[in-house]
PLY file of the C-alpha trace (Angstrom):
ply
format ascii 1.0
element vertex 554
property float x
property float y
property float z
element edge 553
property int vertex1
property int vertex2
end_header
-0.55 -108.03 -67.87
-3.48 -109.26 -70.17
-2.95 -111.38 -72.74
-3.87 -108.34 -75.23
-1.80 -106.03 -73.72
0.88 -108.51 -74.28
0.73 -108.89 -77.53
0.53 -105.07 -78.03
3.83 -104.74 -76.51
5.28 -107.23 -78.59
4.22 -105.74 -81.42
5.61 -102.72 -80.57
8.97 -103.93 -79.72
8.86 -105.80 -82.64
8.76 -102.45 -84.57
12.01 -101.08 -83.10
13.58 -104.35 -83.95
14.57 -105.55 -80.75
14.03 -108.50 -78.16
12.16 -108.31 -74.78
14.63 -110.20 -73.09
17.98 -107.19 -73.70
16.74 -103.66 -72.71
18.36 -101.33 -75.95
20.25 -98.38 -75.10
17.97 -95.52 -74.39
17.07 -93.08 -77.30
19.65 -90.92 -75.70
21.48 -90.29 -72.56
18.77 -89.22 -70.73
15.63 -90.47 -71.94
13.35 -92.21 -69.94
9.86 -93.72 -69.58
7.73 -96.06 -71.76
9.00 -94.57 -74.93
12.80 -94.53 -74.04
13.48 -97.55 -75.51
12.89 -96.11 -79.09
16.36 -96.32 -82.05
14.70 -93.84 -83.72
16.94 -94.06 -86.92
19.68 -95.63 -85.29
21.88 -97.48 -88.21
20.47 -95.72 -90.88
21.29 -93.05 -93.91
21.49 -89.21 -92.05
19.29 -87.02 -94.18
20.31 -83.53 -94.17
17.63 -80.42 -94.10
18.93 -78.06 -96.27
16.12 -75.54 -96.91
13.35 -74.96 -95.17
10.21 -75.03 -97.67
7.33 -77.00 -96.37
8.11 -79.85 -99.08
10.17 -80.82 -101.77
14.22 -81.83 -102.19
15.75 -81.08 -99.31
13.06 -80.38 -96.74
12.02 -82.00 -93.58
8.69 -83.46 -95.01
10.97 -85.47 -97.84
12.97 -86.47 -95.28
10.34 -88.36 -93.74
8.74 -89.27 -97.06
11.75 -91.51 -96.98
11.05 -94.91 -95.59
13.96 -97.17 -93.44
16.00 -95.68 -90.62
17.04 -92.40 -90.75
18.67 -89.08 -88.88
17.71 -86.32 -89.85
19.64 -83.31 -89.29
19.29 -79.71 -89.85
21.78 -77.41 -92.00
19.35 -74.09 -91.81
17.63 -72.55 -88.66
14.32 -70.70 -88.98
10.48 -71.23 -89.89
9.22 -74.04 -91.83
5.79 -73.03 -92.49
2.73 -75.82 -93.04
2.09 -78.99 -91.63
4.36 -81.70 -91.40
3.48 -85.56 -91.34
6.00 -88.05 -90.17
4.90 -90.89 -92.57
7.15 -93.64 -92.35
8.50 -94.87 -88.90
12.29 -95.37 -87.79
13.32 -91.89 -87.88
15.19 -89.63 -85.42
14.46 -85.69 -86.19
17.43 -84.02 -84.32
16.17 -80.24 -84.44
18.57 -79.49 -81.99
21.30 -79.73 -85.10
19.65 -76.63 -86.34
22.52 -73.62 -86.48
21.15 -70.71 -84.20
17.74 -70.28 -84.37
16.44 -73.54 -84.23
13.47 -75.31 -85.83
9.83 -74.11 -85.56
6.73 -76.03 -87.66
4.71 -72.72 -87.90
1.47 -75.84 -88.81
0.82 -78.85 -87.12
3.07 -81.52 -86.54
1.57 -85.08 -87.29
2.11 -88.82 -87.11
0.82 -91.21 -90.07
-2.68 -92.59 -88.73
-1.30 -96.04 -89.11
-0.34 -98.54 -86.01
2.46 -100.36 -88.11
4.75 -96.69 -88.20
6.32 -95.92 -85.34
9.80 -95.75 -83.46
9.86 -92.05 -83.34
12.57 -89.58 -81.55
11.77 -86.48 -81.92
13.60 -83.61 -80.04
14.22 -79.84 -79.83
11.40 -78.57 -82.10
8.65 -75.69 -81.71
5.58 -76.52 -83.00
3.04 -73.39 -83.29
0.24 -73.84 -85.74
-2.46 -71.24 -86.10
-6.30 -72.50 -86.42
-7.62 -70.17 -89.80
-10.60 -72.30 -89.99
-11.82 -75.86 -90.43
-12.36 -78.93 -88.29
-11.60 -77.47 -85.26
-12.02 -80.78 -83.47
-9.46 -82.24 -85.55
-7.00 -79.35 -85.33
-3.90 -80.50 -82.96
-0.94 -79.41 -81.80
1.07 -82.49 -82.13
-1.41 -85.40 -83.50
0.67 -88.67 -82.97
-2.87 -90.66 -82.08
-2.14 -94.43 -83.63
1.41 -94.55 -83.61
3.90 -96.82 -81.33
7.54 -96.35 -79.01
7.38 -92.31 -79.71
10.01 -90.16 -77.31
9.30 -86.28 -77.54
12.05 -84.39 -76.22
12.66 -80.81 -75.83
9.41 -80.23 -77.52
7.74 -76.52 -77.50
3.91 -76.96 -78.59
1.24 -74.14 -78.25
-2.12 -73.43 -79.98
-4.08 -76.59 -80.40
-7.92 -76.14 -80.68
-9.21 -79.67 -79.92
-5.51 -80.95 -77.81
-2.40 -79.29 -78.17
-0.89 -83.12 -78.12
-3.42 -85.89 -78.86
-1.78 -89.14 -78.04
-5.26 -90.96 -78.25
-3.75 -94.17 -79.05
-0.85 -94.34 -78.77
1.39 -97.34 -77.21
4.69 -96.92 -75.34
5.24 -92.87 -75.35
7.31 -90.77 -73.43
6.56 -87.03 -73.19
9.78 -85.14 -71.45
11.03 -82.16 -70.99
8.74 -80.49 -72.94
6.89 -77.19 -72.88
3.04 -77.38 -73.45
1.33 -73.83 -73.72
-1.40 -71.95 -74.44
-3.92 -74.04 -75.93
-6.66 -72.20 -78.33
-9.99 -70.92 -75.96
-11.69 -70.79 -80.45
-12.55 -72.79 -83.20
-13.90 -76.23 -81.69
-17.47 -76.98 -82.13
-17.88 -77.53 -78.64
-17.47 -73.97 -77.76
-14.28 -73.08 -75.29
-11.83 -76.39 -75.76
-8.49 -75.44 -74.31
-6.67 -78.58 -73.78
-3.44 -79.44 -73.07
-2.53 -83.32 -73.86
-4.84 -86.47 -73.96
-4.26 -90.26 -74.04
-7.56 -92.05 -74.63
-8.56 -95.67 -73.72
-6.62 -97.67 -76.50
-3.41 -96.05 -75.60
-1.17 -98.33 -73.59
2.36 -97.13 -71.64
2.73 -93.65 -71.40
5.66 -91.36 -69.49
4.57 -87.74 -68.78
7.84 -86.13 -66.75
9.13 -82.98 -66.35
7.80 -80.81 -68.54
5.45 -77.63 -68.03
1.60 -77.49 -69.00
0.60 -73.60 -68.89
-2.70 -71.71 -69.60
-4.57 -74.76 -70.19
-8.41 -74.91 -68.62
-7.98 -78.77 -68.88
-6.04 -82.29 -69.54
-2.54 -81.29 -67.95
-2.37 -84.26 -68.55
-5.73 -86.81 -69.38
-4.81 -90.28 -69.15
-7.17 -93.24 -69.34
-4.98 -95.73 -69.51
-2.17 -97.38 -67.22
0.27 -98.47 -66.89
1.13 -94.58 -66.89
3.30 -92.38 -65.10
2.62 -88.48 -64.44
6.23 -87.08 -62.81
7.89 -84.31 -61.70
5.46 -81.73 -64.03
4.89 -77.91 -63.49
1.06 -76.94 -64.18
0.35 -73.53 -63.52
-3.12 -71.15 -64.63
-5.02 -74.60 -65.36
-8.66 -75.61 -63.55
-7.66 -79.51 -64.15
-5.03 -81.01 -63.89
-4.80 -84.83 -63.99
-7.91 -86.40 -65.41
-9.02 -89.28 -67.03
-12.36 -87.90 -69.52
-12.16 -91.61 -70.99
-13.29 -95.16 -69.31
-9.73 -95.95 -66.56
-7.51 -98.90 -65.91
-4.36 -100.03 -64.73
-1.75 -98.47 -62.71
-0.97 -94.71 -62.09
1.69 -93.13 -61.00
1.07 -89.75 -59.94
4.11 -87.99 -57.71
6.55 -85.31 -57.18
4.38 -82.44 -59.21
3.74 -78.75 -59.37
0.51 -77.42 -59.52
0.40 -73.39 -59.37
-3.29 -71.45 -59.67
-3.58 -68.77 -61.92
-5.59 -66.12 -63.13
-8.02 -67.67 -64.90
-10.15 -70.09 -62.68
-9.54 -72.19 -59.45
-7.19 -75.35 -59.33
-8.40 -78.75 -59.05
-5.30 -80.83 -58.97
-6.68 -84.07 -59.52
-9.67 -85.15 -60.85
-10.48 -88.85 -61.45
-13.68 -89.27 -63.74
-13.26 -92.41 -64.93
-16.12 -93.16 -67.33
-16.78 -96.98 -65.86
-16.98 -95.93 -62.62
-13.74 -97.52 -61.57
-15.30 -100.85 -62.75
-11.41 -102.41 -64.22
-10.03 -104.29 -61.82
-6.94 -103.51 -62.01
-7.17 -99.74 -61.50
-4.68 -98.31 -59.27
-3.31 -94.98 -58.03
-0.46 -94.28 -56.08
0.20 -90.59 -55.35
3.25 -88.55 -53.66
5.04 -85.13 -52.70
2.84 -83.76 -55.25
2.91 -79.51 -54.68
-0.08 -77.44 -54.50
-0.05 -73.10 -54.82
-3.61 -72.38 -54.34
-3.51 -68.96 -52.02
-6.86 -69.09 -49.50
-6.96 -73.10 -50.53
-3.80 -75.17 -50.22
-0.39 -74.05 -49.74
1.89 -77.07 -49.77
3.11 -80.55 -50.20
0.32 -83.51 -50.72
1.38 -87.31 -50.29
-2.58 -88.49 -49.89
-5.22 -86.43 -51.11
-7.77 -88.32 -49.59
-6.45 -87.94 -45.99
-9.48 -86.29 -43.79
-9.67 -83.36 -43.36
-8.87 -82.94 -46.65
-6.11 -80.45 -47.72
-7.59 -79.04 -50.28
-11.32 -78.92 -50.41
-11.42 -80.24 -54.09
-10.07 -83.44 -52.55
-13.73 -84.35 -51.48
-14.64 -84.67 -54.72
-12.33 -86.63 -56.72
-14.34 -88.98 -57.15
-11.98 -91.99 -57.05
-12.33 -94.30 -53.50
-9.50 -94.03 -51.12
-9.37 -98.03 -51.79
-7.92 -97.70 -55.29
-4.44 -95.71 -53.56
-1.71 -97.74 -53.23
0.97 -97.23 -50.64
3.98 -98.05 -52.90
4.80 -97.12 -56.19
3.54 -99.31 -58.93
7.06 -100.99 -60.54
6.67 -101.35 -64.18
8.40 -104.08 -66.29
9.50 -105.10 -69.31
11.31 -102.34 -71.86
10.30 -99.86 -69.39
13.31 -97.68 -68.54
12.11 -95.89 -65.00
12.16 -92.14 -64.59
14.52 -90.20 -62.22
12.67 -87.78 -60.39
13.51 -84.92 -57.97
11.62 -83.98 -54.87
9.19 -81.59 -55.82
10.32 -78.62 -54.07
12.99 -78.66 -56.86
10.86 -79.25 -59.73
9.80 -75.54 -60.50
13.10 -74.35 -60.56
14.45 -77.48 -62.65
11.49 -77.54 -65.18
11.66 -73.79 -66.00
15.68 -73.78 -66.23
15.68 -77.01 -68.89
12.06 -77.53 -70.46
11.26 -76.59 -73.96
12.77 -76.71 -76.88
16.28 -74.77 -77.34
16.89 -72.11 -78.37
13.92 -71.14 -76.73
11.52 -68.80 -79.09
9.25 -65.64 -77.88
6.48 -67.70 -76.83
8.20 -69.66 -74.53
10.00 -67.20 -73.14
6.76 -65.07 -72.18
5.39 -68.10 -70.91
8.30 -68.63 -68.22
7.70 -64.37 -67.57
3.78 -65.29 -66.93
4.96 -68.06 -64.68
7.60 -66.10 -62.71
4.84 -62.95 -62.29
1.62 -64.69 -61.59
0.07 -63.17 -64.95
-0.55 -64.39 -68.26
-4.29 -65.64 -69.86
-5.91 -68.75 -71.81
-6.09 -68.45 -75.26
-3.29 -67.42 -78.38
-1.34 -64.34 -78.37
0.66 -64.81 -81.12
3.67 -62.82 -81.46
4.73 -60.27 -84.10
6.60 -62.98 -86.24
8.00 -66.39 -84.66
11.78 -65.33 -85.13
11.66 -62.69 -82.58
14.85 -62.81 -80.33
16.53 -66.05 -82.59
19.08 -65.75 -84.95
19.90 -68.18 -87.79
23.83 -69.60 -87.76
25.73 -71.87 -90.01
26.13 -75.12 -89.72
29.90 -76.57 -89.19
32.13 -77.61 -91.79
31.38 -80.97 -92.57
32.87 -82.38 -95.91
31.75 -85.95 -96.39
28.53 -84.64 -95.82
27.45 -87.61 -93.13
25.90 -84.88 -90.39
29.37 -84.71 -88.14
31.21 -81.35 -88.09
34.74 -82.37 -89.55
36.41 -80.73 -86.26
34.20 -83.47 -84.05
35.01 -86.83 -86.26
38.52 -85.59 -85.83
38.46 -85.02 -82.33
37.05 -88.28 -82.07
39.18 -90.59 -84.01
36.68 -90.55 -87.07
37.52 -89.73 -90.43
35.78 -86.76 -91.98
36.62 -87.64 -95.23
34.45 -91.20 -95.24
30.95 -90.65 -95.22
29.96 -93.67 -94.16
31.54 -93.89 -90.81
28.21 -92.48 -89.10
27.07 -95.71 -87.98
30.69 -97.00 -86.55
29.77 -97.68 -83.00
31.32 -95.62 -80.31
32.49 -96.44 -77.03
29.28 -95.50 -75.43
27.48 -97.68 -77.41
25.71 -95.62 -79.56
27.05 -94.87 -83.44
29.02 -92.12 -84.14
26.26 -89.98 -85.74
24.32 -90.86 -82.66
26.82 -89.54 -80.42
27.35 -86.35 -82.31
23.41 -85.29 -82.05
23.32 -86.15 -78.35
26.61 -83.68 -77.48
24.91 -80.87 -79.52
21.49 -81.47 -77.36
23.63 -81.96 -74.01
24.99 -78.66 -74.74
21.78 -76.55 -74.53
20.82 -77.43 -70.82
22.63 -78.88 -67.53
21.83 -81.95 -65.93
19.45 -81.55 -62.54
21.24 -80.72 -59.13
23.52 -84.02 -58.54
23.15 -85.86 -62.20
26.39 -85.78 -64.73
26.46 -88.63 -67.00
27.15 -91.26 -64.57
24.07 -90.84 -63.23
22.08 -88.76 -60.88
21.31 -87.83 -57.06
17.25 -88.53 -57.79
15.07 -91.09 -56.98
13.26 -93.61 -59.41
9.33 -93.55 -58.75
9.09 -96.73 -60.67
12.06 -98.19 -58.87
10.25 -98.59 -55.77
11.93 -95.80 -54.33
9.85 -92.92 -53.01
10.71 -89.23 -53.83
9.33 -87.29 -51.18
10.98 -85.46 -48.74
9.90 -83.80 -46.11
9.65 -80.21 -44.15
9.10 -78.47 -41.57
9.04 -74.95 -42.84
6.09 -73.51 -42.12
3.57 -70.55 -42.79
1.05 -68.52 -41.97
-1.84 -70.36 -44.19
-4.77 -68.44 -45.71
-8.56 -68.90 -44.82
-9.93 -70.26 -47.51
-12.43 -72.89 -46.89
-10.34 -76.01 -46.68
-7.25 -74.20 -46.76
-4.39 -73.80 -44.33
-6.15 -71.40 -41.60
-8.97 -73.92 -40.85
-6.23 -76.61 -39.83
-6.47 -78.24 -43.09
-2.93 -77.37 -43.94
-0.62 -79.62 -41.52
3.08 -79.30 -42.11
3.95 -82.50 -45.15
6.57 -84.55 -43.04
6.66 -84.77 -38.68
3.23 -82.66 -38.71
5.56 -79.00 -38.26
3.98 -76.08 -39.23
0.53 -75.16 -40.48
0.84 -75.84 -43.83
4.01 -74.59 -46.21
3.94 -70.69 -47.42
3.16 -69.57 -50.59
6.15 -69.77 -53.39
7.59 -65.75 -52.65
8.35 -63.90 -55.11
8.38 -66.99 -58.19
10.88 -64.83 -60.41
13.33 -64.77 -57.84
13.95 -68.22 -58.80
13.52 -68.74 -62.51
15.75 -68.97 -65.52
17.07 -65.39 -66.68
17.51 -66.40 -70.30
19.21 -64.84 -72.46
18.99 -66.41 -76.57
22.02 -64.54 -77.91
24.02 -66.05 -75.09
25.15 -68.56 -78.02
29.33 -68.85 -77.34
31.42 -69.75 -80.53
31.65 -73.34 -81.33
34.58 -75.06 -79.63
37.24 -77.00 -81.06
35.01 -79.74 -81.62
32.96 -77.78 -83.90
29.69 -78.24 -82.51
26.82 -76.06 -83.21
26.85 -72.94 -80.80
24.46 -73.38 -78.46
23.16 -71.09 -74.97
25.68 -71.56 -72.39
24.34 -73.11 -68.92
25.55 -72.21 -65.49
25.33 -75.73 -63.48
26.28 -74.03 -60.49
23.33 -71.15 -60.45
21.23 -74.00 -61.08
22.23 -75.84 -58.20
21.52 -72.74 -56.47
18.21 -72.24 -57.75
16.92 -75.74 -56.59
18.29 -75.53 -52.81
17.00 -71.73 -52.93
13.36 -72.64 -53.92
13.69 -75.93 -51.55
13.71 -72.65 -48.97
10.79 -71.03 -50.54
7.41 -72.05 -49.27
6.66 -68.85 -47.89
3.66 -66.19 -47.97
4.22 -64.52 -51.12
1.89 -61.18 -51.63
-0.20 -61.35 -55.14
-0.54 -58.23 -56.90
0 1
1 2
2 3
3 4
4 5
5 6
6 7
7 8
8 9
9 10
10 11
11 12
12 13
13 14
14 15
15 16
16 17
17 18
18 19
19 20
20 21
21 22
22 23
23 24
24 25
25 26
26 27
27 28
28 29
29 30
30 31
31 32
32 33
33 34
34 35
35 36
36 37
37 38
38 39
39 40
40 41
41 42
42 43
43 44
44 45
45 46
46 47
47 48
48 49
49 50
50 51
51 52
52 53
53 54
54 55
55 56
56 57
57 58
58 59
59 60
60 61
61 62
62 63
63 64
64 65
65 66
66 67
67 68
68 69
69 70
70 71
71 72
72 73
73 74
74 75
75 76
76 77
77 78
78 79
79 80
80 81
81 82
82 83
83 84
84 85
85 86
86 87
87 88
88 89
89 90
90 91
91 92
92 93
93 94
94 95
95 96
96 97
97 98
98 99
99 100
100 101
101 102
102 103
103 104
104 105
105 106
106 107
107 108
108 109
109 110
110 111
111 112
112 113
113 114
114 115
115 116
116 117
117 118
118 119
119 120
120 121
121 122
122 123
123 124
124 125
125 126
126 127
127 128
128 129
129 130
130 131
131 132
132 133
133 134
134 135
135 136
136 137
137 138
138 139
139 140
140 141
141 142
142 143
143 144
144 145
145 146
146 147
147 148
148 149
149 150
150 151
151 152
152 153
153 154
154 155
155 156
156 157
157 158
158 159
159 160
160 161
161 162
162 163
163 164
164 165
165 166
166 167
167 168
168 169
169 170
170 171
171 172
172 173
173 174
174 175
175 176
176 177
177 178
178 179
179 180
180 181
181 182
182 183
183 184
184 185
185 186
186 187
187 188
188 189
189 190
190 191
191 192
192 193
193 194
194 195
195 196
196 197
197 198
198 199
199 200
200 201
201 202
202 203
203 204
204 205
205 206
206 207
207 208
208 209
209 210
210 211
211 212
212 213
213 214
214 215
215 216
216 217
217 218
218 219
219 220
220 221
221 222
222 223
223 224
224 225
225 226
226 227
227 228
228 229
229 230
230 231
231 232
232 233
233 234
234 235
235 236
236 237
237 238
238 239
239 240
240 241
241 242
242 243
243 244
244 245
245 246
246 247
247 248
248 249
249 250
250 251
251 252
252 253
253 254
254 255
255 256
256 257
257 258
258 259
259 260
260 261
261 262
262 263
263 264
264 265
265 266
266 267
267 268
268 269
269 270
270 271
271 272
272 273
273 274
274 275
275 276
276 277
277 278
278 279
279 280
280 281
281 282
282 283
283 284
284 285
285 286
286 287
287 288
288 289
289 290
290 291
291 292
292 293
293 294
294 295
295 296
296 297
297 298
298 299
299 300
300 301
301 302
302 303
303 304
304 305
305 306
306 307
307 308
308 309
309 310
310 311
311 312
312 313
313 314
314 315
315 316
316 317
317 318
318 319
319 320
320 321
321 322
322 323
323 324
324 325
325 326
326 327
327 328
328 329
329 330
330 331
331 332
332 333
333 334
334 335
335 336
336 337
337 338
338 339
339 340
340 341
341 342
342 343
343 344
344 345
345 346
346 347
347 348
348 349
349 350
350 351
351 352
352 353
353 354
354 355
355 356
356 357
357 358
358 359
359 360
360 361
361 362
362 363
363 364
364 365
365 366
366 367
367 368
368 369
369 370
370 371
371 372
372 373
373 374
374 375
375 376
376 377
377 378
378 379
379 380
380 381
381 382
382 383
383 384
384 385
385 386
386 387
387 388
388 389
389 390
390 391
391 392
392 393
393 394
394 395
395 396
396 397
397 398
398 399
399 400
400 401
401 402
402 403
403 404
404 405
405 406
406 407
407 408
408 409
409 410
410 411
411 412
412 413
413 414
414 415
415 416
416 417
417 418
418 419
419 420
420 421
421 422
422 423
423 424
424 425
425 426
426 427
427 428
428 429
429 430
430 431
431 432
432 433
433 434
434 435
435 436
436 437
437 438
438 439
439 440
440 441
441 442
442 443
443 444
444 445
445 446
446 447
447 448
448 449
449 450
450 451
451 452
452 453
453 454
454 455
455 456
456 457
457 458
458 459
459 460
460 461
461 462
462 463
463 464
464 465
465 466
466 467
467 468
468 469
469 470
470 471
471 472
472 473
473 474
474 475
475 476
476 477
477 478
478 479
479 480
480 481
481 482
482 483
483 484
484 485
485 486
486 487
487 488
488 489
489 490
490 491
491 492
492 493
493 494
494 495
495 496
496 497
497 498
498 499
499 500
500 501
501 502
502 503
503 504
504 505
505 506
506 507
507 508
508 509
509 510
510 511
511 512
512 513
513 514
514 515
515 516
516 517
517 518
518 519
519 520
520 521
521 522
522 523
523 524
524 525
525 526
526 527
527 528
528 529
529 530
530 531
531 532
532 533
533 534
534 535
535 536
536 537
537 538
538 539
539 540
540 541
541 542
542 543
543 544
544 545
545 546
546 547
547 548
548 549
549 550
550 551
551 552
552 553
């Protein structure tokens, strides 16, 4: 690590307000990545949204007008409509509190443009802002471009007109989970500008796993900067998807994705335009079991794209020399907590059963139908209103006012009369408020094929620890130039097969969701939230591990 870089990290670690030497807790149970390692509001006051007005007493924007660590919880569900600006650092927005319906920012969702705020968690919160005129090379999705150790979680974002999330630089971010859609094809001075998510060359540390990019023409995702890892994402109707469009350095890891054609133009997987002409030194690339869908192209699994002949005939021109791969994984120190990823043959099924934010809104939902049917188009199609399909709840009894249903502190040996006993620490480690927010999320999806909370049957990229797998199913291959038919297409594993089959029949294998499958809350009092099956999931990933097979496009 450079001497810069060094201090950058200390800096940021410095924010959250703990050493290099003891790794924190994670954000929560799950998180992961450069970001992970963000308290959010951990120790602080709980804020409570109790109305859901763009501004003023009792919103979400006073909320984080407040400075010092805070939760912030939800009492209301719905629309909050305008932009929101996360202005003072420290702060954990816990959307997934929200009774029934959820929270969606119907503007754009921003960080302050200042490198001294950060420490963000943000989880389980549509953002869909609509471009009515203006700097359309401004207008983002998600803008969090300066700030430092940011988690998004469970985030639905659609619409941007310059990015739909500009992370341009920012230090020590995890992206998860999330669901990244239908970026804006109007309104940039540039002409056409849908983009999906950008990290430019100040940015420093960045975790892109397990979430979807759809109907994006390109950055799914655009990274310029390592050390950064792309994992275990879905891209589907998108002509690029990893690029850099910014000068490149450091390490990359680059393994275990999906990417799916669509409609709209061909798929270039990966695409390394590195603006120096791969002039850093310590520019690096390892790629694995990374999952290509291109009919007449590519049909299969890719560990080495530039392998000759190449599998897909975009893989001449990447640009990047076969002497920047590495063989292994690049390991990544310090607070870096490493990702768990799942052989991609299970990644479809996994991403489009827990990505997104929860309850998941019309927009999503049409995006996982366009996914499961082949279908869909770039550019906004906004719905008839944003609350289609949700409906707003109540939020649980809780008399001393300190976030925690009464039912829960009861249940777990708190008193629900003292509303200060939020920040008593819990067994697990984290405080009690803490704890609370982290059931209600772990209620909304299950844990991949194999994980429960003690851990999980995946493999750590970062670790050392490859995730491939291999196969030997096999199928009849196209004739695309490149493609399968011309030989191109070897079997990914012992060289059986010509090259995997097509994904049949997609919908066979995704999510059948159903937003008013809300059960009543239990004894602990929880907010209601959609019920998961762990066992048809478990299906669902060794059914689609079956699936590379010819399937016939309409």
């Amino acid at each position: 690590m450079s001497s810069a870089n060094a201090v950058r990290v200390a800096v940021v670690l410095a924010v959250a307000g703990f050493s290099r030497e003891a790794v924190a807790l994670p954000a929560f149970p799950g998180a992961e990545g450069f970001g992970a390692p963000a308290t959010g509001g951990r120790g602080g006051q709980v804020i409570k949204v109790t109305t859901l007005a763009a501004s003023g007493p009792g919103s979400l924007q006073a909320a984080l007008d407040v400075s010092g660590p805070r939760i912030i919880v939800f009492a209301v569900s719905g629309v909050i409509q305008g932009d929101i600006t996360i202005t003072h650092g420290n702060v954990t927005i816990a959307g997934q509190t929200a009774p029934g319906a959820g929270i969606t920012i119907n503007g754009r969702l921003f960080g302050a443009y200042n490198s001294s705020v950060g420490n963000f968690i943000v989880r389980h919160l549509r953002v869909r802002p609509v471009f009515q005129g203006g700097q359309g090379d401004q207008f983002d999705g998600i803008q969090i471009s300066l700030n430092n150790l940011v988690i998004l979680d469970h985030v639905s974002v659609s619409w941007g007109v310059d990015e739909t999330v500009d992370l341009y630089e920012a230090d020590n971010v995890t992206v998860q989970w999330c669901t990244i859609e239908e970026s804006a094809t109007t309104g940039h001075p540039e002409g056409m500008h849908n983009y999906a998510l950008i990290q430019g060359p100040d940015g420093w540390g960045i975790s892109v796993h397990h979430n979807l990019f759809i109907h994006h023409k390109n950055r799914n995702p655009a990274i310029a900067n390592g050390p950064a890892e792309v994992l275990n994402n879905v891209a589907y109707n998108v002509r690029h998807g990893f690029v850099h469009h910014n000068p490149a350095s450091g390490e990359f890891n680059i393994a275990g994705n999906v990417y799916i054609q669509g409609p709209n133009d061909s798929l270039i997987p990966f695409y390394f335009d590195d603006e120096d002409n791969f002039a850093a030194p310590d520019l690096s690339y390892y790629l694995d079991d990374n999952s290509i869908d291109d009919p007449g192209d590519y049909i299969g699994v890719v560990d080495n794209p530039w392998q000759t002949p190449y599998l897909h005939p975009t893989f001449a021109n990447m640009l990047a020399p076969q002497s920047l791969r590495s063989t292994q994984p690049h390991v990544f120190g310090g607070q870096h907590i490493p990702v768990t990823t799942q052989p991609s043959t299970q990644v479809l099924a996994l991403v489009t059963q827990q990505a997104g934010a929860f309850p998941r809104d019309v927009v999503t939902l049409r995006m996982l139908d366009e996914l499961a049917n082949g279908t869909g188009d770039w550019g906004v199609d906004l719905p008839n209103s944003l609350m289609d399909g949700l409906t707003p709840g109540t939020y649980p009894t809780d008399a001393d006012n300190d976030g925690m249903a009464d039912a829960w502190e009861t249940s777990h040996g708190l008193n629900p009369q003292n509303g200060q006993d939020h920040t008593s620490v819990m067994p697990s480690g984290y405080t009690a408020i803490e704890e609370y927010i982290n059931e209600v999320a772990d209620g909304f999806a299950t844990p991949p094929p194999g994980e429960g909370e003690g851990g999980s049957s995946g493999t750590s990229v970062s670790s050392g620890t490859s995730s491939s797998s291999s196969s030997s199913t096999s199928g009849s291959g196209g004739s695309g130039g490149g493609g399968p038919g011309n030989g191109h297409g070897k079997g990914h594993g012992n060289g059986h097969g010509n090259g995997h089959g097509h994904f049949t029949n997609r919908s066979a294998f995704m999510p059948e969701e159903d937003a008013a499958n809300r059960p009543n809350a239990s004894a602990c009092a929880l907010p209601a939230t959609p019920s998961r099956d762990s066992a048809a999931l478990v299906a669902l990933g060794v059914a689609l591990a079956f699936a590379f097979r010819r399937r016939a496009r309409a």
